[in-house]
C-alpha positions, -999 to +999 in steps of 0.1 A: -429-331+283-443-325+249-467-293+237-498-319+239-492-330+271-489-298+288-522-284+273-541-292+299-523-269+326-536-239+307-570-257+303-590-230+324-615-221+297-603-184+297-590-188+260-614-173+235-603-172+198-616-145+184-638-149+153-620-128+133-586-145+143-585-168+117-586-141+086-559-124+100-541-159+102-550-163+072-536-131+056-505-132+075-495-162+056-494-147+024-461-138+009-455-109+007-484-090+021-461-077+053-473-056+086-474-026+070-502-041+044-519-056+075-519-025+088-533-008+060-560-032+065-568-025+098-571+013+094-595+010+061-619-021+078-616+005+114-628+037+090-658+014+075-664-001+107-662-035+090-644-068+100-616-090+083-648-115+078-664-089+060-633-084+041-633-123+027-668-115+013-657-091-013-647-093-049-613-079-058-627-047-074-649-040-042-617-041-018-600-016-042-631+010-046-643+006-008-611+011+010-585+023-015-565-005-013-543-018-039-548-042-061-517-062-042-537-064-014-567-071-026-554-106-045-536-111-015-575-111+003-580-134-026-552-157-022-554-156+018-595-173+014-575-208-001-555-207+033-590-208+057-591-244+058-554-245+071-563-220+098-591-235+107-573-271+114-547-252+135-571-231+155-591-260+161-558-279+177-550-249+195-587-236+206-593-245+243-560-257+249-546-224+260-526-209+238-537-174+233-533-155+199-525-117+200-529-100+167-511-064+165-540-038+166-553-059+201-550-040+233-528-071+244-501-070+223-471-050+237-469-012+230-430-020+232-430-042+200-452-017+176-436+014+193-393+001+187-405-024+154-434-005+135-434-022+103-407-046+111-431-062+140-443-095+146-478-091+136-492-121+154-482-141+187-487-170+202-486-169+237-490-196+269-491-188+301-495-151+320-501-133+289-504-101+311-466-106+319-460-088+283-469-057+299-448-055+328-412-044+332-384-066+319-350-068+314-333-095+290-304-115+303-284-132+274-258-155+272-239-179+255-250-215+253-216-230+263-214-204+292-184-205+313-190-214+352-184-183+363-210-170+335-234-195+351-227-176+384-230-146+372-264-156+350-280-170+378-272-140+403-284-117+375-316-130+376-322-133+412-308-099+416-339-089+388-363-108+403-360-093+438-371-053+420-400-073+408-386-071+374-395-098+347-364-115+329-362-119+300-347-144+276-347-173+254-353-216+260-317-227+246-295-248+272-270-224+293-276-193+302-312-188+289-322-220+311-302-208+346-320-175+338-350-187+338-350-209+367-331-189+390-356-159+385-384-188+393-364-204+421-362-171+440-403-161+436-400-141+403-415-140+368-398-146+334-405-148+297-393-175+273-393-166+234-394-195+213-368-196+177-396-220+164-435-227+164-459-240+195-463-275+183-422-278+189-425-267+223-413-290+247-409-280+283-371-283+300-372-311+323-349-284+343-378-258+343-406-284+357-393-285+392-403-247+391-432-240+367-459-216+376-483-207+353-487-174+367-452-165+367-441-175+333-455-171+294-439-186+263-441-165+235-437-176+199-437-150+163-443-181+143-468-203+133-470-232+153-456-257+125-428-242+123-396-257+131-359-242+144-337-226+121-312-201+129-330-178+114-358-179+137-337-176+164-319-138+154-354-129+148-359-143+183-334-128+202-340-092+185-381-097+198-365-104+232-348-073+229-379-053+217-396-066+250-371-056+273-363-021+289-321-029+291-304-060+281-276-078+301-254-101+281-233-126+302-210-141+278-211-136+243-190-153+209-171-129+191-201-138+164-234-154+162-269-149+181-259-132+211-237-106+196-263-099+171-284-091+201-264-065+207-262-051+184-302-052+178-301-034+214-277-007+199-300-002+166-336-001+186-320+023+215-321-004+241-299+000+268-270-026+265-252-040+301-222-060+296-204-085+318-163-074+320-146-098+332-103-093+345-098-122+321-124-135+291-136-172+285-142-180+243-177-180+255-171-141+264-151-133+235-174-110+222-176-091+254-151-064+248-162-056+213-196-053+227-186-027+255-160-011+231-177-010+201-212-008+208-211+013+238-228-015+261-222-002+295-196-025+317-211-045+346-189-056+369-188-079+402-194-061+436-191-081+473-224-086+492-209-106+522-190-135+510-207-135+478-197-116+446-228-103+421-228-084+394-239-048+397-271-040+383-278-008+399-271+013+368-297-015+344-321-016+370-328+021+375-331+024+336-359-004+339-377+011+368-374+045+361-358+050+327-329+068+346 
């Protein structure tokens, strides 16, 4: 199922697209111009009580004398009035259809990203589904995309486990453990979020996820414009926004290198607390593990028995999540 042909189980009419959404667009595209500069924006339009549309209708001399900007910023203003046309076409695919856009300064957009990223953070989303989900309690679950079975167990278990503390998991859309995360912590009445390595219009919902889909209980979240396609790239930036959302991260199985590992280590960096799997004996697909725990300090998960069945132990994660213990 394509992006198009899912637009219309968001269709409610609740998405509004703010006037002012596409200058902000628009300025965001420049090269260049950063968060910070966006930022610098926002305070000196907030002090003058003005708007990004009152903003386009300046010469460059005006935006340097009325709000003290530079003159970087002010031909970026410049530049960023050739890209309105492009916003506009883009908005006009994606108004109604509801994908919401959050841009940084909105009350929507989650205190977790501009508290751990400041200047480093995404300064616009795109977002489908439960929006509000962004401002619950999370916890990543990460894993490798060739996961071991016993990885799968453990990945699904995880996430049920999560799910049952009413805590939202976390994770990415790739096959293996991102997709058993997600649908076990669906399957078993809980809510998860999906960040996307690419743009909206690339969205294609997992045949695998269908079978569970709830509207309420899940959101897609994508950094990028919606044009733009996969790259690896996009997906490190990914997995270290996943990170930012999340109050502890649990990695399954990791590769000695590569995206997952890096996740780590973006959970060591931003002071996210870091869970790892420790297994008696490691799969390639774990090979990263014991550099993660050893290295990095992640903090060793390992299996308990609840009846017949083995889980990992998430106590420790879990009280960090709901209490910050």
């Amino acid at each position: 199922m394509n992006y198009y042909a899912i637009l219309f189980i968001f269709n409610d009419g609740q998405n509004k697209i703010m006037s002012d959404t596409k200058y902000w667009l628009a300025l965001n595209m420049i090269k260049g111009i950063g968060t910070g500069n966006l930022r610098l924006i926002y305070d000196g339009l907030s002090q003058s009580r003005l708007s990004a549309r009152d903003l386009f209708d300046l010469e460059e001399e005006e935006i340097v004398e009325e709000f003290h900007l530079s003159e970087k910023i002010a031909k970026a203003v410049l530049e960023a009035k050739k890209n309105l046309s492009r916003v506009e076409d883009e908005l006009g695919l994606l108004e109604g259809s509801g994908v919401e856009i959050i841009i940084f300064f909105e009350k929507r957009y989650p205190q977790s990203l501009s508290n751990m990223l400041k200047n480093t953070m995404p300064p616009v989303l795109f977002v489908l589904g439960n929006s509000a989900l962004l401002h619950e309690q999370g916890a990543a679950v990460l894993g490798d995309i060739n996961v071991s079975e016993k990885g799968s167990l453990v990945t699904s278990r995880a996430a049920k486990e999560l799910v049952s503390h009413r805590i939202v998991v976390i994770s990415g859309l790739a096959q293996g453990a991102d997709l058993i995360a997600h649908v076990s912590a669906l399957q078993h009445g809980g809510s998860t979020i999906a960040v996307l390595p690419f743009g909206m219009r690339h969205f294609k919902m997992p045949k695998v996820i269908e079978a569970f889909f709830d509207e309420k209980r899940m959101l897609f979240v994508s950094t990028f414009y919606p044009d733009r396609e996969y790259s690896i790239y996009n997906s490190y930036e990914r997995n270290r926004i996943i990170v930012a959302l999340s109050r502890a991260v649990f990695i399954v199985e990791a590769p000695s290198e590569g995206g997952i590992f890096e996740a780590g280590k973006s959970a060591k960096t931003l002071d996210v607390p870091l869970f790892v799997a420790e297994y008696a004996s490691y799969p390639k697909s774990a090979s990263g593990n014991e550099k993660l725990i050893a290295e990095l300090k992640g903090i060793p998960v390992r299996g308990r028995k609840e009846g017949e069945v083995v889980i990992p132990n998430l106590d420790k994660l879990i009280a960090k999540v709901k209490f910050g213990e």
